[in-house]
C-alpha positions in Angstrom: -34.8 -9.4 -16.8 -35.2 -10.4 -20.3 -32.6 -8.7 -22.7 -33.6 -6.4 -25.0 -33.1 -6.4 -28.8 -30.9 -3.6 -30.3 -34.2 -2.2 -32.3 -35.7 -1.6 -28.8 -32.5 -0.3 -27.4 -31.9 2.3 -30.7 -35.8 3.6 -29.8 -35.1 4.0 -26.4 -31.8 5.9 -26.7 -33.0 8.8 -28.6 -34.7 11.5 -25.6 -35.5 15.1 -26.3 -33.3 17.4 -24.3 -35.2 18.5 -21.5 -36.0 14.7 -20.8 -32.0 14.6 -20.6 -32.2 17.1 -18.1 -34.3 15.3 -15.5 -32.8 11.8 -16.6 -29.5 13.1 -15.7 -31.0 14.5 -12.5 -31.8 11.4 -11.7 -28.3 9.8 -12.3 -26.6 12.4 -9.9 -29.1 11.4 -7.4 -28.7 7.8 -7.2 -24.7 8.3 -7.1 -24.6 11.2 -4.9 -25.0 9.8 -1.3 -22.3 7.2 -1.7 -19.8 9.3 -3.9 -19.9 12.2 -1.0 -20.0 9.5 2.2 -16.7 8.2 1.0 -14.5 11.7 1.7 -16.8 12.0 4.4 -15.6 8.7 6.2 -11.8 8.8 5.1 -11.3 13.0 5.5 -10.6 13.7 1.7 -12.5 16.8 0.6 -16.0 16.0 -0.6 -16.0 19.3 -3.2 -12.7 17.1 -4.8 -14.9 14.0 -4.9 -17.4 15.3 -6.8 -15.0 16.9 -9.1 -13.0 13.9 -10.0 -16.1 11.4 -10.1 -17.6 14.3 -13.0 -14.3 14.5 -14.8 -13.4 10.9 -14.2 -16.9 9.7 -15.6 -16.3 11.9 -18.3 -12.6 10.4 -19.1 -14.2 7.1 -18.9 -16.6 7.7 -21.8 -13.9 9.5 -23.5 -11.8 5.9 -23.5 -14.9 3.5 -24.0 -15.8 5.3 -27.2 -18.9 6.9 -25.4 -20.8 3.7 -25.9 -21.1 2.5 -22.0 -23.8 4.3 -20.2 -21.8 4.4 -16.7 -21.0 6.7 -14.0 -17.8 6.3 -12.0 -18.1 7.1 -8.1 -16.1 6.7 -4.9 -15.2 3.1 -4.2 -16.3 1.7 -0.9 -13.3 -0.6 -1.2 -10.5 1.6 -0.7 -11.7 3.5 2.6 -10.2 1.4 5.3 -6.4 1.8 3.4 -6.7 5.1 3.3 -7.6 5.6 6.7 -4.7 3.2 7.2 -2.5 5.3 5.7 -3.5 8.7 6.3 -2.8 7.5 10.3 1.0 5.8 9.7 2.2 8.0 7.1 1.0 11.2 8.3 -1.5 12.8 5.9 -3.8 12.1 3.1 -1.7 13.2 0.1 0.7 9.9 0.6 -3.3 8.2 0.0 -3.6 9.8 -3.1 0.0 8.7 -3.9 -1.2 4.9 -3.6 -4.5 5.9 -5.2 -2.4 7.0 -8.4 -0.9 3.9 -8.5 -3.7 1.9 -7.7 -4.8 3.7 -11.0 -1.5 2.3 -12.7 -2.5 -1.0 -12.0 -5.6 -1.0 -13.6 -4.3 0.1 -16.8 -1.7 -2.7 -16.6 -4.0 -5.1 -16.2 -6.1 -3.6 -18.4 -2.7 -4.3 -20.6 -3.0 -7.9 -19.9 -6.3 -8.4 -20.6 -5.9 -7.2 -24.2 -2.7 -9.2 -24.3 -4.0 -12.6 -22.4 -7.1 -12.8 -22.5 -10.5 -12.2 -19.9 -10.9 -16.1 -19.0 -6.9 -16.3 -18.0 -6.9 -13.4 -16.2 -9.3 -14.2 -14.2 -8.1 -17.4 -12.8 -6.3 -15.5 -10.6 -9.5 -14.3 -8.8 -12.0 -16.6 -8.5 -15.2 -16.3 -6.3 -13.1 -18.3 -3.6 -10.7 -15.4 -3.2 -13.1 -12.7 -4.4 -15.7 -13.3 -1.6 -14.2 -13.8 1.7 -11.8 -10.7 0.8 -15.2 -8.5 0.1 -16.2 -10.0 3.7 -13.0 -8.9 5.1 -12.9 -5.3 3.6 -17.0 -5.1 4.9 -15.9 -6.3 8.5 -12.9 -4.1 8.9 -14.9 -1.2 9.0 -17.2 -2.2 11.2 -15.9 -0.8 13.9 -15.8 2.8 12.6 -20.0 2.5 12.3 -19.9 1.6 15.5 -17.7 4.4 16.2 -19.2 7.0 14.6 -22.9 5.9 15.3 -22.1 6.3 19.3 -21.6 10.1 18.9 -25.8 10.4 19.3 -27.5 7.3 18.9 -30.6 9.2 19.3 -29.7 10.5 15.6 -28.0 7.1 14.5 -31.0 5.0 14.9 -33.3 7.1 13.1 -30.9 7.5 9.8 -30.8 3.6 10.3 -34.4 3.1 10.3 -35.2 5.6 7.6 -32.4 3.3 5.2 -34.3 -0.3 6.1 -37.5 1.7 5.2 -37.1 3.4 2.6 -34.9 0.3 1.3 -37.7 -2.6 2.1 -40.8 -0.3 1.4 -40.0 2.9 -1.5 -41.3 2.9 -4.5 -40.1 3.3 -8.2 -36.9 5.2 -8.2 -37.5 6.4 -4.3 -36.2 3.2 -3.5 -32.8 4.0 -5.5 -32.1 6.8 -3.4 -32.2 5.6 0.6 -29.0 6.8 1.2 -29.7 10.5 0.1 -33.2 10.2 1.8 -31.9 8.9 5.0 -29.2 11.7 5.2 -32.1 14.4 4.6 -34.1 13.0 7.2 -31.1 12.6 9.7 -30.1 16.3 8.9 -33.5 17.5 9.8 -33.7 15.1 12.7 -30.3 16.9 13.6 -31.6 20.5 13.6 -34.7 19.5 15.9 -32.4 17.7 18.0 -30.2 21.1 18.5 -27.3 18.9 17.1 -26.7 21.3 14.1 -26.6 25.4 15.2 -28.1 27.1 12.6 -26.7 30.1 13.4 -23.5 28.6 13.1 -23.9 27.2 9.7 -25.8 30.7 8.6 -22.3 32.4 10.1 -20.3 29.7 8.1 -22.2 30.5 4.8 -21.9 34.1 5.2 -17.7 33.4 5.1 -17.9 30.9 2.2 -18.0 32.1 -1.3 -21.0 30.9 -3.5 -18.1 29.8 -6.2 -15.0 28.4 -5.3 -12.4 26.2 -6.8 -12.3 22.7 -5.0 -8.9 22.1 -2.8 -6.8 20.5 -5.1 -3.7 18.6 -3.4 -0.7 17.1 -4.9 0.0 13.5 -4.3 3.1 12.4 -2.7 4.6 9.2 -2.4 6.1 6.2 0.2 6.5 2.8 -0.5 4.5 1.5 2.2 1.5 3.9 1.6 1.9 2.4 -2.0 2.2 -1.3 -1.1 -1.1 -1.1 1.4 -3.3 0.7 -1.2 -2.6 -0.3 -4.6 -3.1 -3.9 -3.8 -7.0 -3.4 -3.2 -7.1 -3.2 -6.8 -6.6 -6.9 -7.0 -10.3 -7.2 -5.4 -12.4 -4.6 -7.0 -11.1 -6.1 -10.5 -13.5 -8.8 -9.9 -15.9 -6.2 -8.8 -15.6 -3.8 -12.2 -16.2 -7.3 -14.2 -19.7 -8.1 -12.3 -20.8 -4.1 -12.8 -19.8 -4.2 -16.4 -21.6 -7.1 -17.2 -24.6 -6.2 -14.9 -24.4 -3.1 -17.0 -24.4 -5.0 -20.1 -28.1 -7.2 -19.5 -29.8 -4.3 -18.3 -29.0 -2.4 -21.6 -28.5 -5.1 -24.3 -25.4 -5.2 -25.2 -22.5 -7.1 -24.7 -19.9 -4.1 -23.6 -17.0 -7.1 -22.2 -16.6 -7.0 -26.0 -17.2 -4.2 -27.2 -15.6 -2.0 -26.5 -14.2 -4.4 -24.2 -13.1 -4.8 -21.1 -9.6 -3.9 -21.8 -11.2 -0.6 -22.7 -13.1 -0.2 -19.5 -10.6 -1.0 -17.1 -8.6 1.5 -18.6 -11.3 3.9 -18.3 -11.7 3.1 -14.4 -7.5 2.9 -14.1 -7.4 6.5 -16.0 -10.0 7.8 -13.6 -8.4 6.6 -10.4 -5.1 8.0 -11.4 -6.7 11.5 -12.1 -8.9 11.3 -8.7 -4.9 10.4 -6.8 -3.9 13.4 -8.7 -6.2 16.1 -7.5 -7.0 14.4 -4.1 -10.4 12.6 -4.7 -10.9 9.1 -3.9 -10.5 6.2 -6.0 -13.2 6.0 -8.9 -15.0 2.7 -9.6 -18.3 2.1 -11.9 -21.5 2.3 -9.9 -24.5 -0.1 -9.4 -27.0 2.8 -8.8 -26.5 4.3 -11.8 -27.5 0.6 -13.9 -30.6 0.6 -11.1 -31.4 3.8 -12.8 -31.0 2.8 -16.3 -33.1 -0.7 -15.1 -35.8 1.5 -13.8 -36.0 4.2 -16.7 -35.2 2.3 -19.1 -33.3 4.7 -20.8 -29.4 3.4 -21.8 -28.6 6.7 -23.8 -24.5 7.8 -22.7 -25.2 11.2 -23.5 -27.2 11.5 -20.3 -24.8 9.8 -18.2 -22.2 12.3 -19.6 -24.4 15.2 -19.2 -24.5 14.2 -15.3 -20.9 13.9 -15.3 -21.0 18.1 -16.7 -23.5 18.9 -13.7 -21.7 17.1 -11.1 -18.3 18.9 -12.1 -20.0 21.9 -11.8 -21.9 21.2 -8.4 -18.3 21.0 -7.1 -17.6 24.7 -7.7 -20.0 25.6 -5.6 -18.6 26.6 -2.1 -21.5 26.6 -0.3 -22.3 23.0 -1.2 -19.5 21.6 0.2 -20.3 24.0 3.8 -23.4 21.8 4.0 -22.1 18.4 3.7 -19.3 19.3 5.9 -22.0 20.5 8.6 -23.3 16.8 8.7 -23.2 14.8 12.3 -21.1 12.1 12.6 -23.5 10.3 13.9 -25.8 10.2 10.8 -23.1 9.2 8.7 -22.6 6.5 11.4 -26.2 5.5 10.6 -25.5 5.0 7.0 -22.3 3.2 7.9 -23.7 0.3 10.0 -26.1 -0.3 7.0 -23.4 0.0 4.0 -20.3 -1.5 5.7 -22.8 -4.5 6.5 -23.6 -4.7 3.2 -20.3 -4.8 1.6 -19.9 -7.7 4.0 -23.0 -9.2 2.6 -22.3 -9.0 -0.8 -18.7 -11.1 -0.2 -21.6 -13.7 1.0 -23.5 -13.4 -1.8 -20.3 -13.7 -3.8 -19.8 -17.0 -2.3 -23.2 -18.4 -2.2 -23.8 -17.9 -6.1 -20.4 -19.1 -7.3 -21.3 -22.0 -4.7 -18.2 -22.6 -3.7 -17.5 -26.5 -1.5 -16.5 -25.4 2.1 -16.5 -29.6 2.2 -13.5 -29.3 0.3 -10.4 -28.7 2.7 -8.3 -26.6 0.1 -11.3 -24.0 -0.2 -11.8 -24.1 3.7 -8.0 -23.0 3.7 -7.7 -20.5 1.5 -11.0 -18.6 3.2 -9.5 -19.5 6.9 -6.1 -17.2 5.4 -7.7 -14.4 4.2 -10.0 -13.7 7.2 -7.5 -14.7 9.8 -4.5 -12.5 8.1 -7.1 -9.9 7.0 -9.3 -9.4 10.2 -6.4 -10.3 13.1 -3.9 -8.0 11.4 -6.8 -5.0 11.4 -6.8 -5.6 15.8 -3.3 -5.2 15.5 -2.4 -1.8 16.8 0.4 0.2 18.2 0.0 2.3 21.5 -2.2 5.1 19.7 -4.5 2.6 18.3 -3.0 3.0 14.3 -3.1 -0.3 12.4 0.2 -1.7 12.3 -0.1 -4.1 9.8 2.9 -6.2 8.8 6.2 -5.3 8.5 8.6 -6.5 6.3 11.9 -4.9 6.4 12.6 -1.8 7.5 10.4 -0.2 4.9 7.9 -2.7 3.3 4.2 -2.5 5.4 1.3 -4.3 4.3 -1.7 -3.5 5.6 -3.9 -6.4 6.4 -6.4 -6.7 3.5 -3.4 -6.4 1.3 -1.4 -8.9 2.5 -4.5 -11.1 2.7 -5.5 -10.5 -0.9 -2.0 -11.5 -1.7 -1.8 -14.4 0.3 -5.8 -15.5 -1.3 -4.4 -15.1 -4.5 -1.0 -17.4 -4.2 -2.9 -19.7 -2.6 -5.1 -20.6 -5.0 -2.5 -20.8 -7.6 -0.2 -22.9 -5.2 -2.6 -24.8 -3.2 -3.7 -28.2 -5.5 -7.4 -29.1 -6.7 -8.6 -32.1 -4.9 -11.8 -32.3 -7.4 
């Protein structure tokens, strides 16, 4: 797509307000599907989601000066770990302690690139260690779309032809939205099937207040829940660079400068760290959102801020979350065997376009270690089928796709060029 000038830009971001209105419709849309699937998936509470996606959007904006049209979501990347941890460590709230780190992090290196530099930074995380670890985290959960999917196939198979259909053969900005779309379908699908009691979820309504404050949970904190969640933030660094900068052609403007990235990292880390707070997943910036901005052509930050206000306030509303909890597995299964997939595909894609030599041996190593350490140490379970991971002391665990994004990372420091 051919980048705009700023003349064009300056024309297109001044809308009346009811065109606001729909346009930030629109944004909540194309993020809602995969904000809400992630507390779905991992057992966090999707009213919290919501809340800390529309307050951490708006923190975001309020660090990058308001100039960056983006909406921060649930990250895809972190569901496995939390999973992980919720199981060893006995509840979510130690996840949102690693979350709130994980947060940390991203302002310290957020610190660093202010201090060193974009181009040194990211040295440490080329495509070679970027890709297979997106591969990894796509292929680890695998297993729990399979899972889920098996409660009713019946149901699973429809939500996964209504995605490939909607994704291959929608229209315009219908073909944004074939998450929400298949969900809606598989819902219906659901009540023909006598999967979903109405009368139940008429009965559950009735007890549910129109208006209530989302569950807010305090974090709490353990080394190992720390140490197997906060180290994911080494791969979706790599990921915030590609959305900023995908962000950046579609609207014109170079936003790695200004404001900069150290600037929007800090945004994302600040966001995290609120989301760990409360009990929400962690935030990261979301492609849909720049697919809507490609589409409508509209890059004003007002609207994306003004979605941010709505979505806050959709998470009030107690009979909201009734209905996403009344969802089947098995249509979130559905979604899963199409997402999970994808993330997988997109580590491919990773590689492919950085076209990385698997002739060379020291590439072929540093792949072989993260997959091996990353998928074997996910198969490694104890006698209730928990993740293990790897111990290290009496306290220290890793979870696979931590230690492997370690190991991916030293590797290519340690490991010498050949060419």
């Amino acid at each position: 797509m051919a980048v705009e000038t700023m003349n064009q830009v300056k024309e297109k971001d001044h809308v009346s307000i009811g065109r606001k209105l729909i346009l930030s419709l629109q944004h909540i849309l194309a993020m809602f599907g995969a904000t809400v699937l992630v507390p779905m998936l991992t057992g966090l509470n999707p009213a919290v989601a919501l809340f800390s996606a529309g307050a951490g959007t708006l923190l975001f904006h309020l660090v990058t000066k308001g100039m960056v049209p983006v909406f921060l979501g649930s990250s895809f990347a972190f569901i496995a770990v939390i999973v992980d941890v919720s199981n060893r460590f006995g509840g979510l709230q130690y996840a949102q302690g690693g979350i709130l780190v994980a947060g940390v992090l991203y302002v310290i290196m957020a610190a660093l690139v202010k201090v060193f530099g974009l181009d040194r930074i990211k040295s440490f995380f080329p495509p070679v260690v970027t890709g297979p670890m997106i591969i990894v985290i796509g292929l680890n959960l695998s297993p729990v779309a399979i899972d889920m999917a098996s409660a009713n196939w019946t149901l699973a198979i429809i939500v996964l032809a209504t995605v490939l259909m909607v994704s291959l053969f929608g229209k315009g900005f219908f073909k944004l939205l074939p998450i929400l779309i298949a969900v809606t379908v598989g819902y219906v699908a659901a009540i023909a099937l006598g999967v979903i009691n109405l009368t139940e979820l008429a009965s559950s309504l009735r007890e549910t207040s129109m208006f209530a404050l989302p569950a807010v949970t305090p974090p709490k904190f353990h080394l190992g829940a720390i140490l197997t969640i906060a180290p994911i933030v080494l791969v979706v660094f790599m990921e915030h660079i590609g959305d900023i900068t995908t962000n950046s052609a579609v609207v014109g403007k170079d936003f790695l400068k200004n404001p900069g990235l150290h600037r929007t990292l800090l945004g994302d880390g600040i966001a995290t760290m609120f989301a760990g707070m409360v009990g929400g997943p962690a935030n990261t910036t979301y492609g849909e959102n720049t697919g809507v901005l490609a589409v409508t052509k509209v890059y004003d930050p007002s609207i994306i801020q003004l979605a941010a206000f709505f979505t806050l306030c959709l998470s009030f509303v107690g009979y909201f979350s009734v209905i996403l909890q009344s969802i089947p597995v098995a249509v979130m299964g559905g979604i899963c065997i199409v997402l999970f997939g994808m993330i997988a595909s997109v580590g491919l894609r990773t590689i492919v376009d950085a076209k990385i030599d698997f002739a060379e041996n020291r590439n072929l190593l540093i792949a072989a270690l993260i997959f091996v350490i990353g998928i074997g140490t996910a198969m490694y379970t104890d006698a209730d089928g928990n993740t293990i991971g790897i111990q290290l002391g009496e306290v220290v665990q890793l979870s696979g796709l931590s230690l492997a994004a370690i190991v991916g990372i030293v590797a290519n420091k340690v490991l010498p060029q050949t060419k």
